[in-house]
Each structure stands twice: as structure tokens, then as C-alpha cells.
matplotlib code that plots the C-alpha trace (Angstrom):
import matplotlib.pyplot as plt

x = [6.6, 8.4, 11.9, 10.1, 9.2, 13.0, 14.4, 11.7, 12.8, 16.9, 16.7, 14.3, 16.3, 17.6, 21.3, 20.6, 19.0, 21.0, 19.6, 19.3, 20.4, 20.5, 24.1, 26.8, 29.7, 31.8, 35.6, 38.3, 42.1, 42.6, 42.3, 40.7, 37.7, 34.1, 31.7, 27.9, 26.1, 23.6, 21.6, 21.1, 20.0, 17.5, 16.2, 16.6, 14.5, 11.5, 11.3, 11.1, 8.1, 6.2, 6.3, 5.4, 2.5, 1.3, 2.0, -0.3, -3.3, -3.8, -4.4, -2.1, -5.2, -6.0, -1.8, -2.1, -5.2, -3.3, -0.4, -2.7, -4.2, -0.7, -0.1, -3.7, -3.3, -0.5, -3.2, -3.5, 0.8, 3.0, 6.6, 8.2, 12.4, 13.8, 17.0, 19.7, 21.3, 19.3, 16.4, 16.8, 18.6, 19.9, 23.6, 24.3, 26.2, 28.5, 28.8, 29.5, 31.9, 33.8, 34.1, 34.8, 38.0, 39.3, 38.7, 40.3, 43.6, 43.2, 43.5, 40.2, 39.1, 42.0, 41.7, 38.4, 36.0, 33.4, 29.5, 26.7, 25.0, 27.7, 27.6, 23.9, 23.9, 26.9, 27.9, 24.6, 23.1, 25.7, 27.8, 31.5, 32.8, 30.5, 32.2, 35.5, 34.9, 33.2, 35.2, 38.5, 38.6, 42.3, 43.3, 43.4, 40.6, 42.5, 43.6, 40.2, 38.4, 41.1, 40.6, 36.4, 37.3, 39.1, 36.3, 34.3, 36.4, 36.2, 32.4, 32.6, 34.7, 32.6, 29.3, 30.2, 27.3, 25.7, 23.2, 19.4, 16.4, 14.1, 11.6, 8.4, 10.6, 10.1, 6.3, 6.2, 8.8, 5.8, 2.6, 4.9, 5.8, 2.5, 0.7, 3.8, 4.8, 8.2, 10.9, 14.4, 16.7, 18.6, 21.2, 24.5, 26.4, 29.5, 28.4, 30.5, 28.6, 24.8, 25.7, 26.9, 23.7, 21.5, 23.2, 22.9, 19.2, 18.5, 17.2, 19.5, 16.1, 13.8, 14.9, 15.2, 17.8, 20.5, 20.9, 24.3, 24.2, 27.9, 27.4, 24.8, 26.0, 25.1, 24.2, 21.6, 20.0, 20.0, 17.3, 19.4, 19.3, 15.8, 14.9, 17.3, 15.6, 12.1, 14.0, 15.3, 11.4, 10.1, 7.9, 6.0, 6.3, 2.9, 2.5, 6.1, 6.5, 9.8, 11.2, 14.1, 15.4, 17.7, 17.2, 19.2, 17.7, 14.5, 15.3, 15.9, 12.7, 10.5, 12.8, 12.1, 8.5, 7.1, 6.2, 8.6, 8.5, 10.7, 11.9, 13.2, 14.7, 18.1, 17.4, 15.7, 11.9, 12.1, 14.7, 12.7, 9.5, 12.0, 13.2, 9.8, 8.6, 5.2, 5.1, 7.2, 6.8, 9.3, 9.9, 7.6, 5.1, 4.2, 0.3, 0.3, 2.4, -0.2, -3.1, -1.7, -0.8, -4.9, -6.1, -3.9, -5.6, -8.9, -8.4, -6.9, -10.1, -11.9, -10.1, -10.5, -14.3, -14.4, -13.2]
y = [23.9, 27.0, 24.9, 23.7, 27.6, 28.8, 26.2, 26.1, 30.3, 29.5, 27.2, 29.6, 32.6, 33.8, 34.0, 30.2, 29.7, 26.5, 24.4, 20.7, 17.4, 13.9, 13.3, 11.8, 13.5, 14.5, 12.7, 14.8, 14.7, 16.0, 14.4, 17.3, 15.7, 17.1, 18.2, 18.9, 22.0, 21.4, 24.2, 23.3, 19.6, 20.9, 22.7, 19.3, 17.9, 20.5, 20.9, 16.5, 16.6, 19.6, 18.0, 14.2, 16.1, 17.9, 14.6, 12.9, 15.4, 14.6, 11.3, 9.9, 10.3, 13.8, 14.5, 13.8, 16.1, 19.1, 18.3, 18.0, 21.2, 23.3, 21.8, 22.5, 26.3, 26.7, 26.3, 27.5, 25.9, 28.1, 26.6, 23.3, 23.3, 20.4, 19.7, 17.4, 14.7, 12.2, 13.6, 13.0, 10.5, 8.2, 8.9, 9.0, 6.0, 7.2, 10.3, 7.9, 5.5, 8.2, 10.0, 6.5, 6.3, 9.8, 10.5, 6.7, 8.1, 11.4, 9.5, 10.9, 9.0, 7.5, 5.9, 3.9, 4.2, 6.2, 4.7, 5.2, 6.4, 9.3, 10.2, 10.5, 12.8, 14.8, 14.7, 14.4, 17.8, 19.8, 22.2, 22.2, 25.0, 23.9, 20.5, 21.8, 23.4, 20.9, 17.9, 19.4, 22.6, 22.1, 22.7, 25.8, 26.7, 26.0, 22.7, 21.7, 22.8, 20.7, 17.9, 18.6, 19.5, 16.1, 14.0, 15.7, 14.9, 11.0, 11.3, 12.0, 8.9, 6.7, 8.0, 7.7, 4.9, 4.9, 7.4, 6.7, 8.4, 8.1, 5.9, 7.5, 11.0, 10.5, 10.2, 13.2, 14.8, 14.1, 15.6, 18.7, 19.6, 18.5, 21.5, 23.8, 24.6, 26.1, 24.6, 25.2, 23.0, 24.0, 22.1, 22.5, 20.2, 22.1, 22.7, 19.8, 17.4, 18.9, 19.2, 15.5, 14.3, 16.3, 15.3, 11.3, 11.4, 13.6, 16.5, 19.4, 20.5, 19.7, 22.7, 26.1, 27.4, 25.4, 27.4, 26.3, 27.1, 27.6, 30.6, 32.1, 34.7, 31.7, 28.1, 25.5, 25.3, 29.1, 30.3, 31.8, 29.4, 29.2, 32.2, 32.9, 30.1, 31.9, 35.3, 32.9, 31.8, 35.0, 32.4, 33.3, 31.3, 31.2, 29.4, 27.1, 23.3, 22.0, 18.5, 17.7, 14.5, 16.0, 17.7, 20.8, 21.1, 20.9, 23.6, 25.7, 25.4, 26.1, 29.3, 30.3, 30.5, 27.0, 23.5, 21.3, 17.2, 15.1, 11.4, 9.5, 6.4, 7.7, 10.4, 9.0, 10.5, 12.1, 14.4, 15.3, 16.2, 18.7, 20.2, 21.0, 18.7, 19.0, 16.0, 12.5, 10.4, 7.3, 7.9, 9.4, 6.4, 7.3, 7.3, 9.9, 12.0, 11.3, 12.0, 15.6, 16.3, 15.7, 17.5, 20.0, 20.4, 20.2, 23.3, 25.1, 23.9, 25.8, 28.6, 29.1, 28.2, 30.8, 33.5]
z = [-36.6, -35.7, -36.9, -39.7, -41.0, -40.1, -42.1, -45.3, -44.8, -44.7, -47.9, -50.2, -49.9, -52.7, -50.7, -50.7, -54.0, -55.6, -57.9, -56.9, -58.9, -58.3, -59.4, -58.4, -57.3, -59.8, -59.8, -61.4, -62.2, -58.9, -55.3, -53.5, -51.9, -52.8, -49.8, -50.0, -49.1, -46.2, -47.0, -50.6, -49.0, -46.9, -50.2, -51.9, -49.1, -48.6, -52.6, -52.7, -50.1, -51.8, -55.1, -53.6, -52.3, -55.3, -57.6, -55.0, -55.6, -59.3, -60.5, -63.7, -66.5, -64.9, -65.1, -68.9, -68.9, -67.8, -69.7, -73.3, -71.9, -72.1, -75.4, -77.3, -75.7, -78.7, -81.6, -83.9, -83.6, -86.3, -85.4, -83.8, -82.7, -82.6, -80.1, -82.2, -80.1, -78.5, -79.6, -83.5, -83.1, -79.8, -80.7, -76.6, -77.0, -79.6, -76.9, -74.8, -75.6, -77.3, -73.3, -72.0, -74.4, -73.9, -70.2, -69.8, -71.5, -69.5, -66.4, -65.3, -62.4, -61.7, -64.6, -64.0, -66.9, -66.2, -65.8, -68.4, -65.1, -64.8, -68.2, -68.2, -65.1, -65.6, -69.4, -71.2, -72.8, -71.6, -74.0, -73.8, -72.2, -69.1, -69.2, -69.6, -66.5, -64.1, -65.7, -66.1, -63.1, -62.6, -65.9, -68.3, -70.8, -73.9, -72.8, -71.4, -75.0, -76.9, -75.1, -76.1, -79.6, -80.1, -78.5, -80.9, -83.8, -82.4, -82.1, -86.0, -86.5, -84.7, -85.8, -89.3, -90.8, -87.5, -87.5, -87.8, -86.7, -83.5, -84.1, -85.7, -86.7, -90.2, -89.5, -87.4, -90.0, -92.7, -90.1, -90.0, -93.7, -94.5, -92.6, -93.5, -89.7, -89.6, -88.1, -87.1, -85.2, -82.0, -80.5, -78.1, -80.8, -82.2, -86.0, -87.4, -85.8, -86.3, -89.6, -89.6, -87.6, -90.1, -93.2, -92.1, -91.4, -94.4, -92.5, -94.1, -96.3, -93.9, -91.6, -92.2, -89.9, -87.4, -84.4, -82.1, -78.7, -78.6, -81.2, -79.0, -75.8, -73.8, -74.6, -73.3, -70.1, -70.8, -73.3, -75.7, -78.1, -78.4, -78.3, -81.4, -83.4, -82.6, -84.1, -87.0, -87.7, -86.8, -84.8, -81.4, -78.3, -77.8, -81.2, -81.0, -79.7, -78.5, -78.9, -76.3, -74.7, -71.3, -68.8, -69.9, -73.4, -71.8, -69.2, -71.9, -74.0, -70.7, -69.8, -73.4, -73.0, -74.6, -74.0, -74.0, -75.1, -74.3, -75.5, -72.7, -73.7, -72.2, -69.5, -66.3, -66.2, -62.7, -64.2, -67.0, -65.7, -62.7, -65.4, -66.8, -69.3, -70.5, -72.0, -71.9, -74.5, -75.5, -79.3, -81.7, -82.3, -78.6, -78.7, -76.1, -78.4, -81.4, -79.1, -78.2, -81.5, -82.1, -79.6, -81.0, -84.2, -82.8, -80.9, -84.0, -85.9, -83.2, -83.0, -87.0, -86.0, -83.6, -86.2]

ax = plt.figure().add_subplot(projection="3d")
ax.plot(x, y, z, "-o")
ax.set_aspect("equal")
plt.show()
């Protein structure tokens, strides 16, 4: 026990505070082999026991309970932000295959094309000048963020005609504009491409302001972005609902001071909820989504009630 206490001590230090992910390791254009921090696996470890624990306390009705609960305490709601890939629209693949193609002629990995699994876990979410420096750490900025800026510029290529919404959004797009919430969008996409995402689905009236995280002093999992777009509404986070679909995005919402849902048809769950997810839902005909969204308005109904 005394071990037990000196270790759970070592790894929640704050000289030892890493965050943990389950990722692979990430290949480069170099050979320089990659080595794993013990301490930040015995944090991994402790962290994986305490939350099999807590997940073991509560039963999976009583789970959906609490998260309702942190949803209805936004009535009466004023605001909802909506992340842009993935989460309008499942455009992943397009991410994807336009990485596979790039990296491929880079030589990245030797070569070898890299897996939907390592796109997802490493790629996924993530704004450019963080990739630039995780995928490419041997070589300059500039050359790194040209390399990005022309995968972006094939993104556009390929998504041109392929763009369509997440099941149920134009449903949920209707619940919103009928009750007059405001809404902003808030995405790690350069501008180019929200602007091409928003203009396929028809979304450039529905929103009132695009917020980029690369234009902000720092860019999603940080809050910055969100927080902007609550500036941009002059919206409260007590009052605000976030739509996100990776773990990043969804790190960001939370540190911004809301609720976060997420779609998860392309980020594994596990991830999702770690990252803070109040709710998980699998497109936006989700009953559990609908069933929220209810509960929602009966507690604004209250509220009003109350006053």
C-alpha cells in the first residue's frame, strides 16, 4: 500500500502532469526511434483503474440521467456552436485520403500509407501548425505549413460535389432557427475550407459568425476559440451547447465552460467521453439527442414558470 501511495504521488505531480492517449506511435521522416515515458504510464494506469471504478458505480440509464442533468442546467439555452468537420458533415474521409496521397509522396513512413486508425488518433481534429510539428519535427515551419496548405488545397479538390450533412442536421438546423437561439460555428478548418463546407451544405445564412481557430492566439484543444465565438454572440456559457465530433474539439468546449455533444461515427467513444463529452450521440436523429433536447425545454418552461 505504502508503494501504491508513492507511486499514485510520483504520477499526479504536476512535475509529472502529462496527458495520456491511446495512440499509436507516431512514424516520421526520420529513423530516430520513439521511447515511452514510464511515469506518464503509471498515470495512464492509476487514471484507467479510477475511472473503471467510477463507470462501475453508476448504472448506463442512471449515466444518461446525469448526463441530461448537465444539459437541462443550461435552460433557459440562448446559444449553440457548432464545430465544422465531422461534425456537419463526415468529410474525414476526404481528410483522409487526401493525407494518405500526400504523406505517401512525402515518403512519410517509409513510404507505407498510413491507417484510417492513425489518422483518426493522430491527424483528426487537430489544427495545422500542431501537425506540422508532430508529423513533420525534422523539418522547418515554412516547409511543414506548405506541405499542410497544399493538402488543404487537395481537400478542396476532392471535396468538391461531395459534401452533405450529418444525418438529422437539417432537422436540428430547423429546432434551432425556430426558437431563434444564436449560433456561430467554430472550427480548426483554415477559412477556405469552412467556407467551402458551409457554402455546400447551405449553412452561410444560417450562422452568424465563423470563428477559425488558426485566427485565434491559440487553436483547438485550447479554449480560445470558443470562447471568441461566445464574445462573437455575446452568449454565456452557462446558456451555450456545443456540438463536436473529436476528441480535441471536444476538449475545447469543456475547457470553455459548456457541455459538449459529440457525434461519433468516426472517433472511437472511449476517447470521447476522456475528453469530456456530456453527451454521445451517433448523428442527429439520435433519440437520446431528441430526448435531451426535451428535457431541455421543459426545464426552461419551468424556469419561465418559476418567474
Amino acid at each position: 500500500m505504502r508503494i501504491f501511495s508513492r507511486i499514485h504521488a510520483i504520477a499526479n505531480s504536476p512535475k509529472y502532469s502529462y496527458s495520456v492517449h491511446f495512440l499509436p506511435l507516431l512514424p516520421s521522416l526520420s529513423s530516430s526511434p520513439s521511447y515511452i515515458n514510464i511515469k506518464t504510464h503509471l498515470r495512464y494506469k492509476i487514471n484507467l483503474c479510477w475511472g473503471l471504478s467510477k463507470m462501475s458505480v453508476l448504472s448506463n440509464s442512471q449515466l444518461e440521467e446525469e448526463r441530461n442533468r448537465s444539459i437541462t442546467s443550461l435552460a433557459p439555452l440562448e446559444a449553440v456552436l457548432f464545430d465544422v468537420d465531422g461534425t456537419l458533415s463526415d468529410s474525414d474521409p476526404i481528410h483522409y485520403d487526401a493525407f494518405v496521397e500526400m504523406l505517401q509522396e512525402a515518403g512519410f513512413n517509409g513510404g507505407v500509407p498510413i491507417t484510417e486508425e492513425f489518422y483518426v488518433a493522430n491527424i483528426a481534429g487537430k489544427h495545422n501548425e500542431y501537425l506540422c510539428e508532430t508529423l513533420f519535427p525534422d523539418w522547418d515551419f515554412e516547409k511543414g505549413m506548405k506541405f499542410l496548405n497544399d493538402k488543404e488545397a487537395l481537400f478542396r479538390r476532392l471535396a468538391a460535389g461531395k459534401i452533405v450533412p450529418v444525418n438529422g442536421l437539417n432537422r436540428l438546423r430547423k429546432w434551432i432557427e425556430e426558437r431563434g437561439f444564436k449560433r456561430a460555428a467554430v472550427t480548426n478548418a483554415p477559412r477556405p475550407n469552412a467556407e467551402l463546407m458551409l457554402s455546400s451544405l447551405d449553412l452561410n445564412d444560417f450562422f452568424q459568425d465563423v470563428i477559425i481557430g488558426g485566427e485565434c492566439e491559440r487553436a483547438k484543444p485550447f479554449p480560445d476559440p470558443y470562447l471568441k465565438g461566445l464574445e462573437a454572440l455575446s452568449a454565456s456559457p452557462s446558456h451555450t451547447l456545443v456540438f463536436e465530433d473529436s476528441p480535441s474539439g471536444v476538449k475545447a468546449g469543456v475547457a470553455a465552460g459548456m457541455p459538449v455533444v459529440a457525434v461519433t461515427f468516426r472517433n472511437p467513444e472511449h476517447l470521447l467521453r476522456k475528453a469530456g463529452a456530456t453527451l454521445l450521440i451517433k448523428d442527429y436523429d439520435d433519440p437520446k439527442l431528441w430526448k435531451a433536447l426535451e428535457e431541455l425545454e421543459k426545464a426552461a418552461a419551468g424556469t419561465q414558470a418559476a418567474n
